[in-house]
C-alpha positions in Angstrom: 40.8 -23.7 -35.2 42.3 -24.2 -31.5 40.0 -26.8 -29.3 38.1 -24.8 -26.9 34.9 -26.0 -24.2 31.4 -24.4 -25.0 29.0 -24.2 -22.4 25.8 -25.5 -23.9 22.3 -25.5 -21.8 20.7 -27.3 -24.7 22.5 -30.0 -26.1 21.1 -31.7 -29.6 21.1 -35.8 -29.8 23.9 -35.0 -32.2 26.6 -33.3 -29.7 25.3 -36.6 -27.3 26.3 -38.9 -30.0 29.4 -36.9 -30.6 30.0 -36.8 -26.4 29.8 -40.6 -26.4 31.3 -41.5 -29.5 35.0 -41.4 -27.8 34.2 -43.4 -24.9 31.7 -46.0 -26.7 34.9 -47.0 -29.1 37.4 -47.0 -26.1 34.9 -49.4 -24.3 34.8 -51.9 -27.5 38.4 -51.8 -27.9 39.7 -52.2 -24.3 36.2 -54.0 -22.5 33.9 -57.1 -22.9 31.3 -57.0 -25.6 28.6 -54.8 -24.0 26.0 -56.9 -25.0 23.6 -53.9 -25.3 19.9 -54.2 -25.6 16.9 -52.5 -24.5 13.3 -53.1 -23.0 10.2 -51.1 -23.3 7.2 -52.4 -21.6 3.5 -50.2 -22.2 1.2 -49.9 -20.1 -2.0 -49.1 -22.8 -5.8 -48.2 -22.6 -8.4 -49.4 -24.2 -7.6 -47.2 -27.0 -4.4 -48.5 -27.5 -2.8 -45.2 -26.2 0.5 -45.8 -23.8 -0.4 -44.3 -20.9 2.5 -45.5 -18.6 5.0 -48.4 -18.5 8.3 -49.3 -17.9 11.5 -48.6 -19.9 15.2 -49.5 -19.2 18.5 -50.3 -21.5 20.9 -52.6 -20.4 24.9 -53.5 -21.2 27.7 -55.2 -19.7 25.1 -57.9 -18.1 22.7 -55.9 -16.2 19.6 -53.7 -17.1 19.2 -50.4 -15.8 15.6 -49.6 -15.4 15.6 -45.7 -16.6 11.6 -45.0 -15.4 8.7 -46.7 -14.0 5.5 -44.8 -14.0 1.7 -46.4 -13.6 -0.8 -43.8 -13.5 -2.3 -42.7 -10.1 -5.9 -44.2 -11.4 -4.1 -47.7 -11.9 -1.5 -47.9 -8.7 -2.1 -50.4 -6.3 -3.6 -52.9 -8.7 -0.7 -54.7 -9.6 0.7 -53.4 -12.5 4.0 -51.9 -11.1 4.7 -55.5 -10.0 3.4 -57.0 -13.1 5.8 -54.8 -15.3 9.0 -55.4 -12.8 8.3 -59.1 -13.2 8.3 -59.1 -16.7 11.7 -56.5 -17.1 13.1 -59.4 -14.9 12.0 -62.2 -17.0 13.0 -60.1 -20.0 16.5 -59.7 -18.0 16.3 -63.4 -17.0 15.8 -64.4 -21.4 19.1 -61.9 -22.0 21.1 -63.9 -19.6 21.5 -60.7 -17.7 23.2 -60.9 -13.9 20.9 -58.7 -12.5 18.8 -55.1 -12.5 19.5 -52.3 -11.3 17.9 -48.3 -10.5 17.6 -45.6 -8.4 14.8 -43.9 -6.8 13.9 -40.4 -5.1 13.1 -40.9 -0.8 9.7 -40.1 -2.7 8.9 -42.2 -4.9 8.9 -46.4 -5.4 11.7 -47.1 -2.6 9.4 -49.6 -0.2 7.6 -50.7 -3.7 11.5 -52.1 -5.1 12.6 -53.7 -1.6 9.3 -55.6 -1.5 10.4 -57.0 -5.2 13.6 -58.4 -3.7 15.9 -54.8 -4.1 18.8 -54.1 -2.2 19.6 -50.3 -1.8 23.8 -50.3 -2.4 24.2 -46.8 -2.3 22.9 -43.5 -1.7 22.8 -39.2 -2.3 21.9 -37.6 0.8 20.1 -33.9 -0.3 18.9 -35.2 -3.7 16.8 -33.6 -3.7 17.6 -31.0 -0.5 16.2 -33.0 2.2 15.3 -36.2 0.8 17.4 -38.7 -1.1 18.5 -40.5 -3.9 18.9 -44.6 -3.3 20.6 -47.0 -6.0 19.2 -50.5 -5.9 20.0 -53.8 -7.0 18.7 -57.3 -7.6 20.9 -60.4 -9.1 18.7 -62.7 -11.2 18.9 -66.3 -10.9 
């Protein structure tokens, strides 16, 4: 059978693994140990249910937080703050450089430059309109 591209608009975790596979053993044989780890931080109720949190995966000597979400009941009470601290602490125990993310025009940008975040890039019309900052902070 030839090699041929097929379009796919729903991918299974295998055809990801198989995607990544290539890349992942280029990267170990030509690159520094990635030093991969990640960090999920849950936010619970009182009935021990996860109800938001924080959750990120790191390599190469930096964590990348994937998603931050605190429900509306709960924001402005400190716990977006509380679980950034402690992904940076967590960062901070891994020896890790620094964090970085991105955020929507919408969503957390003033919340991550009050934490010390520096925008170093950005997507103008992401979405049309608004746009799509990358932010960074190096740990101490």
């Amino acid at each position: 059978m030839r090699t041929k591209i097929v379009r796919s608009s729903n991918p299974s975790p295998e055809d990801r693994a198989a995607i990544s596979a290539p890349l992942s053993e280029f990267n170990l044989q030509n690159g520094p140990p990635p030093n991969f780890w990640n960090i999920a931080l849950l936010l619970q109720n009182a009935e021990g249910s996860t109800i938001g949190g924080l959750w990120g995966r790191a390599a190469y000597d930096w964590l990348f937080i994937e998603a931050v979400a605190v429900p509306a009941s709960l924001r402005r009470m400190g716990w977006g703050r509380a679980l950034m601290l402690q992904a940076e602490q967590t960062a901070i125990e891994h020896s890790s450089i620094g964090i970085w993310l991105n955020t929507l025009a919408f969503q957390g940008l003033p919340f991550y430059e009050k934490l010390g975040y520096q925008r170093f890039g950005q997507i103008d019309d992401q979405p049309r309109g608004g746009t799509h900052y990358f932010l960074q902070k190096r740990l101490s």
